[in-house]
N, C-alpha and C positions, 0 to 999 in steps of 0.2 A: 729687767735690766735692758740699758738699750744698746744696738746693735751697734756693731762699729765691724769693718771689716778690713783690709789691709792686703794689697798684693803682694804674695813670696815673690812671684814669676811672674813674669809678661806684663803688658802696656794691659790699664784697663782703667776706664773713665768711672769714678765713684758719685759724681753731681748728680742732683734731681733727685735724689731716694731712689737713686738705679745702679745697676749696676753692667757694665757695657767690657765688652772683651774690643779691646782695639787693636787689628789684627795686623801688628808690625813682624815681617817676617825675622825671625831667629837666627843667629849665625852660630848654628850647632847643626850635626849633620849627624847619622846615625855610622856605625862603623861600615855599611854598605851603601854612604854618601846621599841617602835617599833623604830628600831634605824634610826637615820636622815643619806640621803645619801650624802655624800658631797660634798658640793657647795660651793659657795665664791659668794659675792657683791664687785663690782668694780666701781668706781663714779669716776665720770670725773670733770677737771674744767670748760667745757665749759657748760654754761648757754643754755637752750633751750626751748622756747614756741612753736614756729611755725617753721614750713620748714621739711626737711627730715634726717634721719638718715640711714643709710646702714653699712651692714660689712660681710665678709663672717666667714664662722664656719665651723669648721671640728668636724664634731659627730662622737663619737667610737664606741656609740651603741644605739639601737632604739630609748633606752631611757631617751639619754640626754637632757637637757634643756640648751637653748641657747634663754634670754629675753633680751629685751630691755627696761629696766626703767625711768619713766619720770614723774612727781609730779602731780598730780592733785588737780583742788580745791576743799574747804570744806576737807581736808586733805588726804594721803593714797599716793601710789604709784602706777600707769599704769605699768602693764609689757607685752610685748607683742612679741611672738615668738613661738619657735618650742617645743609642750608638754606642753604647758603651764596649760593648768585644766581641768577634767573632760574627763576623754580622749578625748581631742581634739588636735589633730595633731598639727592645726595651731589656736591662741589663742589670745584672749585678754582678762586680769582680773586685778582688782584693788587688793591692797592686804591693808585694812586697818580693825581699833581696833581688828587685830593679826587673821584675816581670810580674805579668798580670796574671793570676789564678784564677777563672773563668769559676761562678757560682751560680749563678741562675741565668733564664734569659728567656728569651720570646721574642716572636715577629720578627723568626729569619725570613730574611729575604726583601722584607718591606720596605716600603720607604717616607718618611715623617711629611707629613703636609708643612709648607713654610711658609714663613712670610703671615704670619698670623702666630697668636698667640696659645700656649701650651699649658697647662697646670701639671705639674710634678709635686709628688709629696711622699715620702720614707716614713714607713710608721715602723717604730719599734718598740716589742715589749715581750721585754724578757729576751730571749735568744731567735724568737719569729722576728722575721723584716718583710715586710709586704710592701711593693712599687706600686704606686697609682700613677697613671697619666691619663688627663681627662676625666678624671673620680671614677678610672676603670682598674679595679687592679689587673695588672698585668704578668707580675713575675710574684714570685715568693722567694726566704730564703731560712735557712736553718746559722745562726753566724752568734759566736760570744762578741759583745759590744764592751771597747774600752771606755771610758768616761776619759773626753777630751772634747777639743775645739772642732767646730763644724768647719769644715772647707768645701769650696766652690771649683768644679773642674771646668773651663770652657774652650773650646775649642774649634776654629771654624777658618776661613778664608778671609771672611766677612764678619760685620759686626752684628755678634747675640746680644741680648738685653734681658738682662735679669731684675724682677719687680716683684712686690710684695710677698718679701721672706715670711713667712710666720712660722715661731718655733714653738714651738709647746714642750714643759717638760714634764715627767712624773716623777715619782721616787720610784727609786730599783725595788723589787721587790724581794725578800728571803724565804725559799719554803722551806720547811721545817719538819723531818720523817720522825717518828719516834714514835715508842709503845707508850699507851695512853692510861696509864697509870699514875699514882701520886708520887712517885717516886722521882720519874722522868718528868710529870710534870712541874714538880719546882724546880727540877733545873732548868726547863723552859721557861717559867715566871721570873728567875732568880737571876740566870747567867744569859740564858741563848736571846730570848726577847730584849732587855732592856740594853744588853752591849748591840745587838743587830742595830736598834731605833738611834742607838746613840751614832753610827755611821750614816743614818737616814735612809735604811731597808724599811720598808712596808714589810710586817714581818707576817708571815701566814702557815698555821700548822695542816699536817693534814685533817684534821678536825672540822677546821674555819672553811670547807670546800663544799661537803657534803650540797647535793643541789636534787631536787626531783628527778634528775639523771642518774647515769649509770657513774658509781661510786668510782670504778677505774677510768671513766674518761674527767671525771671533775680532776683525780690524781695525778694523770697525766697532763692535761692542757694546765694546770699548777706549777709542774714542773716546768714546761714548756715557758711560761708567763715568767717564770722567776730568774734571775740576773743569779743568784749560788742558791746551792741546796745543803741546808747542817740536816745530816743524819746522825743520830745515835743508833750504831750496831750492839749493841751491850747484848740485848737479851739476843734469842735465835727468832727472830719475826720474820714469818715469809714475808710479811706485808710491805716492812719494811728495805726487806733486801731488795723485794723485787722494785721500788720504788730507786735504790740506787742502783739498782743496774740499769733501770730505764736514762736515770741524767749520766749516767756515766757513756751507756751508749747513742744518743745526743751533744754529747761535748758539752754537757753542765759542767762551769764549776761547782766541784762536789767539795764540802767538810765533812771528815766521820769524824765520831766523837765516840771516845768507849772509854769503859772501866777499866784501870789498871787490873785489876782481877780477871779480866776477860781475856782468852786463849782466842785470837782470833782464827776463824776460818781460813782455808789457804787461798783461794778465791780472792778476799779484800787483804791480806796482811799483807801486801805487797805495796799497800797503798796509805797515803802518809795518815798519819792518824792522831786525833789531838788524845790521850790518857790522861783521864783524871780518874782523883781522888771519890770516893762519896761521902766526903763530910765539908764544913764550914771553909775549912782551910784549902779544901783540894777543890772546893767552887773555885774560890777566888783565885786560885791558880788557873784552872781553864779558865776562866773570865781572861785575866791577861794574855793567854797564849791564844785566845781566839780574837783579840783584839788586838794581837799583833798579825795573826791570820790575816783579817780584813784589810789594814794597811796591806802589808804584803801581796794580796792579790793585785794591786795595783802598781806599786812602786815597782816590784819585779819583775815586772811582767811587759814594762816599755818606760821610754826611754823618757828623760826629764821633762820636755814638753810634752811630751804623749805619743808621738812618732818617731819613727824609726828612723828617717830621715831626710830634710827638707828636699832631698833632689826630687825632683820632678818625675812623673810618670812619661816613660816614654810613648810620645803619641804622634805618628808617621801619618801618612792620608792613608795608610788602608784600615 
């Protein structure tokens, strides 16, 4: 698809296949009059959940800010780049209900060489975010990613320049816990597999992991890698619980799935749960309420365009 991108905010020059902050002072003041430096938001049409982003930047001075925007769930906006908060050179912060929640960072204190050109790139996969600048990774982050529009944060004195965007995307991927019997497995063949593929999950059981490595870390970096996790609690599987207690304590989104006949533990009954039947009819019933699940993870969880809301991040000279 090709790239098209559009100013919310601020003056910025789109010619040449560049992309240019033109740095007209604002007449907006913060409530202690400190005047805002000026910036622009720039938002893309391409859609993005998983895969990478890169672009290079030409900073004029220390202390330009050159982010890369991307939606997160339970609402707010991911921005991660050069200056981004707390004097941290290299950054990652969410910016939601009109403050910034500091997530990763690195190279306090430092300062960005300018006036020459930079390489920045976000790779995301699954709920890892890793920062590169100069094909050095720099920060890491642990963050659920919403499937939404890419935006551009810039912010300087002077005029940044931003060149050769390249987006890459993959499909989200679905891990899959459950006792590995014939029983559960046709409901993985029947109901969980082909409704997951039908929303365009790369679907992967714990089965599909197994690697010359140690069994719980292929488990773990699984979960880690996967955008939601369907667990079946029916039977009593250590295996299995302790796999959702791991995304659970990560902030995966988790789905259980269990047997109406099943008395859940106090532990998960606290926690919503899809109940089916085990016959013909009681598939097709979880088929629909987990494919209303899927939907739902997203439509609920932000706002009709995908963000919380177009006002701008507050960004002062400090």
């Amino acid at each position: 698809m090709r790239q098209n991108w559009v100013s919310l905010l601020g003056s910025v020059d789109l010619s040449n296949d560049e992309i240019a902050l033109v740095p007209v002072e604002p007449p907006l003041f913060t409530p202690d009059t400190t005047p805002i430096v000026p910036h622009a938001i720039i938002r893309s049409n391409i859609e993005f959940e998983q895969g990478s982003i890169s672009l290079e930047a030409y900073l004029p001075d220390p202390d330009s800010r050159c982010l890369i925007g991307i939606p997160v769930l339970k609402g707010g906006e991911l921005y991660a780049g050069l200056n981004n908060h707390l004097g941290a050179l290299y950054g990652i912060a969410i910016w939601r209900n009109s403050q910034w929640e500091p997530i990763a960072g690195s190279g306090h204190g430092g300062r960005i060489e300018t006036k020459c050109w930079h390489k920045i790139a976000l790779s995301v996969k699954g709920s890892t975010l890793d920062l590169y600048v100069d094909e050095v990774k720099v920060t890491s982050a642990t963050q659920q990613i919403q499937k939404g529009p890419i935006s551009l944060l810039l912010q300087s004195t002077a005029r940044i320049v931003v060149r050769n965007i390249k987006i890459e995307t993959n499909s989200p991927q679905c891990f899959v816990v459950m006792q590995f019997t014939e029983e559960y497995n046709a409901l993985y063949r029947e109901v969980i597999q082909p409704t997951c593929e039908a929303f365009h999950y790369k679907v992967i059981r714990a089965d599909d992991t197994y690697t010359s490595g140690l069994i719980i870390n292929d488990i773990t970096r699984s979960i880690q890698d996967a955008s939601i996790v369907i667990a079946d609690i029916t039977p009593d599987n250590p295996n299995v619980f302790y796999e959702v207690g791991f995304a659970h304590g990560i902030g995966k989104t988790t789905i259980l799935l269990s047997d109406k006949k099943r008395k859940l533990p106090f532990d998960v009954s606290a926690f919503r749960t899809l109940f089916y039947d085990n016959t013909i009819a009681g598939k097709t019933e979880v088929e629909a309420r987990l494919k209303k699940h899927l939907e739902n993870i997203g439509a609920t969880e932000r706002s009709t365009d995908g963000f919380t809301s177009l006002r701008a991040p507050y960004l002062s000279n400090g």
